[in-house]
N, C-alpha and C positions, 0 to 999 in steps of 0.2 A: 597611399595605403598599400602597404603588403597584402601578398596573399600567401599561404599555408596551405600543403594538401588535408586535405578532410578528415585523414587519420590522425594528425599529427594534433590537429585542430582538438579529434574526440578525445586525443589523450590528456592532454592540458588540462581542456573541461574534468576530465576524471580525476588529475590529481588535485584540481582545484577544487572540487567538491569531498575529495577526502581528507586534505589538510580544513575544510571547514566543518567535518566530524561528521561527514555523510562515509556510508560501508559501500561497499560494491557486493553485487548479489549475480550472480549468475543465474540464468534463469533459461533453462535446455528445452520446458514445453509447457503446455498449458497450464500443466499441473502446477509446475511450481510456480507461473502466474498466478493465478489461483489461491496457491498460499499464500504467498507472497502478499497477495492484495484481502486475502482474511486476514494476517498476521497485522497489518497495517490499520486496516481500519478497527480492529479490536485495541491494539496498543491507541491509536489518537481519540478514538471516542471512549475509551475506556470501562468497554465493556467483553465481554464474551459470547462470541454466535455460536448456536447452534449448528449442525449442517445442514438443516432445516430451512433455519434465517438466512446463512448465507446463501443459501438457493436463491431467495425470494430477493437478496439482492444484486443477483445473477440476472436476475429474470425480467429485473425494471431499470427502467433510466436511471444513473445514478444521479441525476437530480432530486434530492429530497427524498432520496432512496431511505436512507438509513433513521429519517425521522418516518415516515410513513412504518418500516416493519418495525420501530422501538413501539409505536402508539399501537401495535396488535398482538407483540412480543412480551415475554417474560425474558426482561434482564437481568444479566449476574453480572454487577459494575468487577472491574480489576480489582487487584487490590493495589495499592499507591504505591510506589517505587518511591523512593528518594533520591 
């Protein structure tokens, strides 16, 4: 077995996951964590948070996070993309 240094290793990994249609996101502080991770769960559940809601699932485990604030929340589904 070879070995690789660790950068060379994280680069691969990156061009491999962008030839299979994953983006690269730079991400400098919370903040754009943050977005980053509303942007995501609004686009896969298909819906739209509040800054409200996404407090509340800030604030809990995200185990079962996002079914427990939809069951107390008023959603606005996305609308469908093609």
């Amino acid at each position: 077995m070879t070995s690789q240094p660790e950068q060379l290793l994280e680069d691969n990994l990156v061009k491999q996951l962008q030839s299979l249609g994953y983006g690269f996101i730079a991400l400098k502080d919370d903040n754009d964590l943050n977005t980053n991770l509303k942007a995501q769960l609004e686009k896969h559940n298909q819906i739209t948070l509040t800054d409200k809601e996404f407090a509340k699932v800030l604030s809990k485990p995200f185990t079962g996070a996002i079914k427990r604030i939809k069951s107390s929340a008023s959603w606005k589904p996305l609308p469908k993309t093609s």
